[in-house]
C-alpha positions in Angstrom: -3.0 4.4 19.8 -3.6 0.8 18.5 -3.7 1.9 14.9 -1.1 4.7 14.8 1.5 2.9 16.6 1.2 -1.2 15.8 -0.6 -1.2 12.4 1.4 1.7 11.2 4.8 0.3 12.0 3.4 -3.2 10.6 2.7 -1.4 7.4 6.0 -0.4 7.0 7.6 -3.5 8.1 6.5 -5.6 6.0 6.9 -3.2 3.2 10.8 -2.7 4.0 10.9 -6.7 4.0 8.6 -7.6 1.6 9.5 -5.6 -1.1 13.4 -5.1 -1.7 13.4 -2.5 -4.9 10.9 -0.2 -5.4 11.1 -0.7 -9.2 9.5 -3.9 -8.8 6.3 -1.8 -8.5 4.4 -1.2 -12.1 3.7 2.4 -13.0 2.5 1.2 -16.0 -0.6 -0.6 -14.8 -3.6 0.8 -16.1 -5.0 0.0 -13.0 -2.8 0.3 -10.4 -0.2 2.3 -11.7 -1.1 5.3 -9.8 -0.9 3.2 -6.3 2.9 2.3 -7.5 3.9 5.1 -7.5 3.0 6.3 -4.2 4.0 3.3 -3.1 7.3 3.8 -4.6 7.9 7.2 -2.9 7.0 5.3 0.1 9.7 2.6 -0.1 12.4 5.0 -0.5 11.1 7.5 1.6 9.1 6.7 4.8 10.3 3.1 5.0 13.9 2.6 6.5 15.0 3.9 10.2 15.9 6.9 10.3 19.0 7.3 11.8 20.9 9.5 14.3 18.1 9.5 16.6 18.6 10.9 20.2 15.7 9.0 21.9 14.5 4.9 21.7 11.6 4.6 20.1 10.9 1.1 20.0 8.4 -1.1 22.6 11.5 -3.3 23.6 13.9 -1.9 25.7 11.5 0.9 26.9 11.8 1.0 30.1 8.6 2.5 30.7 5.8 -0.2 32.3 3.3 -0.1 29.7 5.3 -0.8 26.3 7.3 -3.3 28.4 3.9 -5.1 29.3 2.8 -5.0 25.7 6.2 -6.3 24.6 5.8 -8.9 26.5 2.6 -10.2 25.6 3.2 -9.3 21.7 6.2 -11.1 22.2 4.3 -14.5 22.8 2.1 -14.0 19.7 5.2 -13.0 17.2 8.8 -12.1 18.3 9.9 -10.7 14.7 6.8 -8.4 14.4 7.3 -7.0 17.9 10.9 -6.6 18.2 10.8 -3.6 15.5 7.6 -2.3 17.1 7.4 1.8 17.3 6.1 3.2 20.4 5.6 6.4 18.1 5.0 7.3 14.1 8.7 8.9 13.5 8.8 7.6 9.6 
């Protein structure tokens, strides 16, 4: 749950903020080209919220004990990261 929950919506996080415009990545590289461009189809494509969704999906605001109890003590280590924390891999 640890990893496909928290490190999978960190992942993405920090991609969305850390890297506005997918071009930035460099095909070209002999090296890492190939990795740019998956990460490119990333970016655009399993990034962003997705919206129009009909149930809440994040730890904060649950309701339910458990993600509330793990908001809370996330919250105390890193409010940013934890207020866009998935309580499930929907991207």
């Amino acid at each position: 749950m640890f990893v496909g929950t928290i490190l999978h919506y960190l992942d993405h996080s920090l991609m969305d903020w850390n890297l506005k415009d997918p071009l930035w990545l460099d095909v070209d590289d002999p090296r890492f080209g190939k990795m740019a461009e998956l990460g490119r189809v990333v970016k655009v494509g399993f990034v962003s919220d997705i919206p129009g969704l009909y149930f809440h999906k994040r730890y904060k605001g649950s309701g339910h004990p458990f993600y509330e109890a793990v908001y809370r003590k996330a919250a105390k280590i890193n409010k940013k990261f934890v207020d866009v924390m998935d309580t499930c891999i929907i991207k």
